[in-house]
C-alpha positions as CSV (number, residue, x, y, z in Angstrom):
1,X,-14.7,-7.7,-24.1
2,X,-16.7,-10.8,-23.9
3,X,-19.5,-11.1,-21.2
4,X,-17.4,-14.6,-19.7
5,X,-14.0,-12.9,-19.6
6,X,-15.6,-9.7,-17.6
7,X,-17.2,-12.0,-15.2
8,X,-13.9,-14.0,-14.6
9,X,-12.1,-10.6,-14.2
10,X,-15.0,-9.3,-12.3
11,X,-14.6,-12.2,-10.1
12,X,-10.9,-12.1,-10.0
13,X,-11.2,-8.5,-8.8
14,X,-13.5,-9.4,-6.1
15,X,-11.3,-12.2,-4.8
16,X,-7.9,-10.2,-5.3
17,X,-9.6,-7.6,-3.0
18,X,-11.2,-9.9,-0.2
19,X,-7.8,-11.5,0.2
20,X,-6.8,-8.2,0.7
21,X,-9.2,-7.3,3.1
22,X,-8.7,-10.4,4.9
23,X,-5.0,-10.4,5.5
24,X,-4.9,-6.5,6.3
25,X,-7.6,-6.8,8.9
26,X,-6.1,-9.7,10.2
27,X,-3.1,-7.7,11.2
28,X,-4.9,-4.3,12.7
29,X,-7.2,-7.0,14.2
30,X,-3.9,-8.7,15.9
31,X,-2.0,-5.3,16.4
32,X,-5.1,-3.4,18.0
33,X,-5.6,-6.2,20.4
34,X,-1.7,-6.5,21.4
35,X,-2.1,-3.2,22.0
36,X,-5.4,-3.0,24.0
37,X,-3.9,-5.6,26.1
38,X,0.0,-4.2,26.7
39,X,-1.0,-0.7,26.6
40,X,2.2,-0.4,23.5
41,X,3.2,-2.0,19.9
42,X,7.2,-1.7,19.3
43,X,7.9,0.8,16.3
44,X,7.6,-1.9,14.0
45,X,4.2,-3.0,14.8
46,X,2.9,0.6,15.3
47,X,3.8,1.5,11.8
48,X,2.6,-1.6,10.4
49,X,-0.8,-1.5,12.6
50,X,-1.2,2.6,10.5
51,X,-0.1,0.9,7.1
52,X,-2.6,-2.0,7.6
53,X,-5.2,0.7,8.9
54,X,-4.7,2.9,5.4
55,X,-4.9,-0.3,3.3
56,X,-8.0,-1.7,4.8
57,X,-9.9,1.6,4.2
58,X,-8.4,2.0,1.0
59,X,-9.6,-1.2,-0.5
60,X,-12.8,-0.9,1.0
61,X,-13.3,2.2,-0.7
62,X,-11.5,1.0,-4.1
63,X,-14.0,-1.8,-3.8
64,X,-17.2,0.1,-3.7
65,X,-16.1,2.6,-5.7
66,X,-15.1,0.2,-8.6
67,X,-17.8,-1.6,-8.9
68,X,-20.5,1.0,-8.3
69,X,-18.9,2.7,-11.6
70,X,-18.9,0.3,-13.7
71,X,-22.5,-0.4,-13.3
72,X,-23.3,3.0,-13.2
73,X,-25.0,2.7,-9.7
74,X,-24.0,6.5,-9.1
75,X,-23.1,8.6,-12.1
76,X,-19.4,9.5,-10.4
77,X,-19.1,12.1,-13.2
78,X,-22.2,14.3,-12.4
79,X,-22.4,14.0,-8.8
80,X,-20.2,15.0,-6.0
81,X,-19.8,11.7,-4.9
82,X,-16.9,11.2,-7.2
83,X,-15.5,13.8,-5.5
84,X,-15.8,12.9,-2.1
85,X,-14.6,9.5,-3.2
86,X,-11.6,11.0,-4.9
87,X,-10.4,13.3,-1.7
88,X,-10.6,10.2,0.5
89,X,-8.7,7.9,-1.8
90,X,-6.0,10.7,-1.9
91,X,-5.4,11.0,1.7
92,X,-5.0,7.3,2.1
93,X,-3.0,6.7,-0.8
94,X,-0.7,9.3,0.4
95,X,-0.4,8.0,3.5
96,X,0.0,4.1,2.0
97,X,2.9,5.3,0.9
98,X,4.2,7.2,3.7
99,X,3.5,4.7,5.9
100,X,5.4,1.9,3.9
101,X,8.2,4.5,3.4
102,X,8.7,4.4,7.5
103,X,8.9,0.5,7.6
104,X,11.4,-0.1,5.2
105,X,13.4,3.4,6.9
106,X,13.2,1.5,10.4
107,X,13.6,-2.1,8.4
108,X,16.8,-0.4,7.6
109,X,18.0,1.2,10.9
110,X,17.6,-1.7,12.9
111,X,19.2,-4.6,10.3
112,X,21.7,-2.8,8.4
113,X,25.3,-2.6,9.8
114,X,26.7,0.7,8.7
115,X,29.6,2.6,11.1
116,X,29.2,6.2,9.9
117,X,28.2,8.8,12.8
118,X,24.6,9.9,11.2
119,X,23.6,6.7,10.8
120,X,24.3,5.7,14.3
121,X,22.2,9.1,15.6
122,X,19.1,7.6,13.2
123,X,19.8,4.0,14.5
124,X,19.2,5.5,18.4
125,X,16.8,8.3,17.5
126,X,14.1,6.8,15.0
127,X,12.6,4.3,17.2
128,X,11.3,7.6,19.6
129,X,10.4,9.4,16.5
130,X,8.0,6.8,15.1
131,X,4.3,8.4,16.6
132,X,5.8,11.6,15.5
133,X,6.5,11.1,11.9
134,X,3.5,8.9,11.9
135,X,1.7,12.1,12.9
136,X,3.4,14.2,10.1
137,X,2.6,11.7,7.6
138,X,-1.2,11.9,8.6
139,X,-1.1,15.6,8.4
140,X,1.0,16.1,5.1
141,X,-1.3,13.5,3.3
142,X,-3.9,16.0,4.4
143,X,-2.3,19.0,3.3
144,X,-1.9,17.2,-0.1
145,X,-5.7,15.9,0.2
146,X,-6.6,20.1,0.1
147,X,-4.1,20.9,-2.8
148,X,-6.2,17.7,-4.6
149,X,-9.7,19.3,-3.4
150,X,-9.1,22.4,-5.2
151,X,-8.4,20.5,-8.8
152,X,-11.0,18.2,-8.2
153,X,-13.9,21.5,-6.9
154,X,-12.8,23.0,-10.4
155,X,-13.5,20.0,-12.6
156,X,-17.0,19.4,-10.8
157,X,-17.7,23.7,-11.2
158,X,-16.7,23.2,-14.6
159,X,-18.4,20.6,-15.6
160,X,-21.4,22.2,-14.3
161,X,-21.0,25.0,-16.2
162,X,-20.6,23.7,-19.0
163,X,-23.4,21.7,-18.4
164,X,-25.4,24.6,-18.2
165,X,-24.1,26.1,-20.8
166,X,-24.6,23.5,-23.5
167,X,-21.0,22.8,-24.3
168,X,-20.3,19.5,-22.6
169,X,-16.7,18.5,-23.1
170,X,-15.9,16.7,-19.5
171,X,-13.7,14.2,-21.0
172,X,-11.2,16.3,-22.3
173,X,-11.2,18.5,-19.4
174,X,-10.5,16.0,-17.1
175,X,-8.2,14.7,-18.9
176,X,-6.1,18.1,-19.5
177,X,-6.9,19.0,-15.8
178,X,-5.5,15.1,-14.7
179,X,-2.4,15.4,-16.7
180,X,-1.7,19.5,-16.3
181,X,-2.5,19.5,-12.7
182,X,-2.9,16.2,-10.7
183,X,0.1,14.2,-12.5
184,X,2.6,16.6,-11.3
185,X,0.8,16.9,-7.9
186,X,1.2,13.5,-7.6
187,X,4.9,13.4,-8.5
188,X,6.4,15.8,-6.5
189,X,4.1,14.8,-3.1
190,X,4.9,11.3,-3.7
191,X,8.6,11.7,-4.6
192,X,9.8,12.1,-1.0
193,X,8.7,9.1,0.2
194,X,9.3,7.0,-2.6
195,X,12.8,8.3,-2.5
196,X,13.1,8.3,1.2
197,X,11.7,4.3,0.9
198,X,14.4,3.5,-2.1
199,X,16.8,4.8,-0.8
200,X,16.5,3.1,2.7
201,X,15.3,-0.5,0.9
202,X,19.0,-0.1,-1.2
203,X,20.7,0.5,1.5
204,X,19.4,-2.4,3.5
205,X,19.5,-4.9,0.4
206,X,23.4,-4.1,0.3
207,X,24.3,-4.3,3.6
208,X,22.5,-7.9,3.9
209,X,23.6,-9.0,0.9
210,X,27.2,-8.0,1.9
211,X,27.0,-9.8,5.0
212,X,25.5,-12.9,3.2
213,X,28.1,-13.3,1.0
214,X,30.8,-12.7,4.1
215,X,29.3,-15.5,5.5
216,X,29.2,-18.0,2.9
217,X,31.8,-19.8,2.8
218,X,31.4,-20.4,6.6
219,X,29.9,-24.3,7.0
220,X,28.9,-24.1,10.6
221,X,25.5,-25.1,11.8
222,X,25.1,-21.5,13.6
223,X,26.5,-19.3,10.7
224,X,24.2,-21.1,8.1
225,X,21.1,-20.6,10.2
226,X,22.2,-16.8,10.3
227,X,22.7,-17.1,6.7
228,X,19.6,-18.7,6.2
229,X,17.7,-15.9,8.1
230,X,19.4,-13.4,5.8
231,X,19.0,-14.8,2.4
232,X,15.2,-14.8,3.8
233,X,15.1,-11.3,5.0
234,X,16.7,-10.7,1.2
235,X,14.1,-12.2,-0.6
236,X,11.2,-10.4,1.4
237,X,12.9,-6.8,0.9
238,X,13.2,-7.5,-2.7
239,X,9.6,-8.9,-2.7
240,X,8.4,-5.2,-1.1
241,X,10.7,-3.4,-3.6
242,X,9.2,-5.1,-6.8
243,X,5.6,-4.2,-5.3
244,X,6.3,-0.8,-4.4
245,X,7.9,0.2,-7.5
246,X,5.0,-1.8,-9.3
247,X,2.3,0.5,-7.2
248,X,4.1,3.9,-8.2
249,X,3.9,2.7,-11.6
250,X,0.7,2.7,-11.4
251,X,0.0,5.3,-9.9
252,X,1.7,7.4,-12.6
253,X,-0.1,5.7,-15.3
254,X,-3.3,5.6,-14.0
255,X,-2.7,9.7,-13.6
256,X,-2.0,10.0,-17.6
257,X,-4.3,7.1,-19.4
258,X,-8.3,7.4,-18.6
259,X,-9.6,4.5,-18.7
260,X,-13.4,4.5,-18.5
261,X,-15.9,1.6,-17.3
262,X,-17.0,1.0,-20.9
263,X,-12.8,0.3,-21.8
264,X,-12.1,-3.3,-22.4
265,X,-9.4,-3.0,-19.8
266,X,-11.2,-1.5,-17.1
267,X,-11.1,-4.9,-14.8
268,X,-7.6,-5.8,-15.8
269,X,-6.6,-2.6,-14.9
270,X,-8.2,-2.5,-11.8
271,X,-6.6,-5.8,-10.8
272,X,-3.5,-4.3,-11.4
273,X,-4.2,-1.4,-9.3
274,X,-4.9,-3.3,-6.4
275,X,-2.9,-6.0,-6.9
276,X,0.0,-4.4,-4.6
277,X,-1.7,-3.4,-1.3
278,X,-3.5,-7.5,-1.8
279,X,-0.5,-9.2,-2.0
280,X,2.0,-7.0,0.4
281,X,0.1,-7.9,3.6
282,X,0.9,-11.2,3.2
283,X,4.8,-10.6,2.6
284,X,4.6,-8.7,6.0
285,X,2.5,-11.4,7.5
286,X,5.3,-13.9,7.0
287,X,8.2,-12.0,7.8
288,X,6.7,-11.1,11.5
289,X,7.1,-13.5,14.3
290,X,4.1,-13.1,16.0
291,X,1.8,-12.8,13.1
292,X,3.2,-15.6,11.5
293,X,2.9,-17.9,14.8
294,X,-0.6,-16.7,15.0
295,X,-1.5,-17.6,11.4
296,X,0.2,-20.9,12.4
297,X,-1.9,-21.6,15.2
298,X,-5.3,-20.3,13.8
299,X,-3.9,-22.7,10.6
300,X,-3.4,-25.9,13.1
301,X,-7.0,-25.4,15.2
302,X,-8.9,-25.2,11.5
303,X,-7.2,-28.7,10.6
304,X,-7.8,-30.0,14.2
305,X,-11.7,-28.8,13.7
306,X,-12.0,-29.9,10.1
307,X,-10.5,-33.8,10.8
308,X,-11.3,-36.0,12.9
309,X,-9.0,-36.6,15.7
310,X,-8.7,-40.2,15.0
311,X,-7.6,-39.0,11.1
């Protein structure tokens, strides 16, 4: 790749993540002081305070860890840095996607209008249940962090083996090992929760878009704002679908394809990566009352300081 289109993916990266960054800290910055100052967050905000939590650390890890690869300012593949990198990155992608699994499940108890008994005992009981399952999140993701640790201990005990023995072959090693052992590590941990999130995000889409189209042909000023509300709530849903599927996706190919710093497509790839966890923050942002009145005002006192008052 030329040297201009690394540095404009370089610099795409860079700004893709610090967006990122910006608008996930914003919200554990909002949430944490909400809750320093009321003593409790609702469900909602509780689980969106851990998911913006997991996604802040992961990017600030991604981010050092991406760019100190590619200019080889540790060599990940001789050191045990890469794997102390690697078993943090686990645990927080595992509990990225637990965590987002829990938002769309209570997204879904609280919107969707569904009359059958064990709904209704999930509709009363979740909201109570939400530290809990955050909990159990926290420690599953760590039980799956240990199952990672032992893969990851044998390719670094490996590697120096065969190190001192003379017969280097570390790429293809990690890559059997990656596709052998992690790959279907990674499927079956992340299958609940990507199940448990599809199905509740389904569920939801039908029941508003059911209720949508019930109401459509209804004119009044009321009904349409309802309708209105719904068509947005719609949209949002189908926003956090498309960028959860997207991040599975790529998940599972970054698990089979091994792309190295040297690769062409290491930056676009990257972008790709973390294109998800960039972007999301600001759908969640938007379709959260208090966040999105606090963005409001915070957006209104920078144009108030920026022009002059007689402007």
């Amino acid at each position: 790749m030329d040297l201009a289109l690394t540095i404009f993916f370089i610099v795409l990266f860079v700004l893709l993540c610090s967006l990122g960054l910006l608008a996930n800290g914003f919200i554990v910055l909002m949430l944490s002081r909400e809750r320093l100052l009321r003593g409790r967050l609702l469900p909602s905000d509780t689980i969106l305070l851990a998911l913006g939590t997991s996604r802040l650390l992961q990017q600030c890890l991604g981010l050092v860890y991406s760019i100190s690869y590619f200019f080889h300012l540790v060599d990940f593949s001789k050191t045990f840095a890469r794997l102390l990198i690697s078993l943090h990155w686990e645990f927080l992608n595992s509990s990225t996607f637990w965590f987002s699994s829990w938002l769309s499940v209570l997204f879904c108890v609280k919107i969707a209008n569904f009359s059958h008994p064990a709904f209704l005992w999930v509709k009363w009981r979740f909201p109570a249940l939400v530290p809990w399952l955050l909990l159990g999140s926290v420690l599953t993701s760590l039980s799956v962090t240990l199952l990672f640790f032992g893969g990851n201990f044998v390719v670094y005990h490996e590697f120096i083996q065969k190190k001192l023995s003379g017969n280097i072959t570390d790429k293809e090693w990690n890559r059997s090992l990656e596709i052998h052992y992690f790959m279907p590590l990674k499927l079956v941990t992340m299958s609940i929760p990507c199940s448990l999130f599809l199905v509740s995000i389904l569920l939801l889409i039908g029941s508003l878009r059911k209720h949508s189209l019930r109401m459509q042909g209804n004119t009044r000023d009321p009904q349409a704002r309802s309708n209105q509300a719904h068509t947005r709530a719609l949209k949002s849903l189908t926003c956090f679908l498309v960028l959860y599927a997207l991040s599975f996706i790529s998940l599972v190919i970054d698990a089979t394809v091994f792309i190295t710093a040297e690769s062409r497509w290491y930056w676009p790839w990257q972008i790709s990566l973390y294109v998800c966890m960039s972007v999301h923050p600001f759908v969640l942002i938007s379709s959260n009352l208090k966040l999105r009145g606090t963005v409001r005002r915070l957006l209104l006192l920078g144009r108030g300081f920026w022009l002059p008052s007689g402007a």
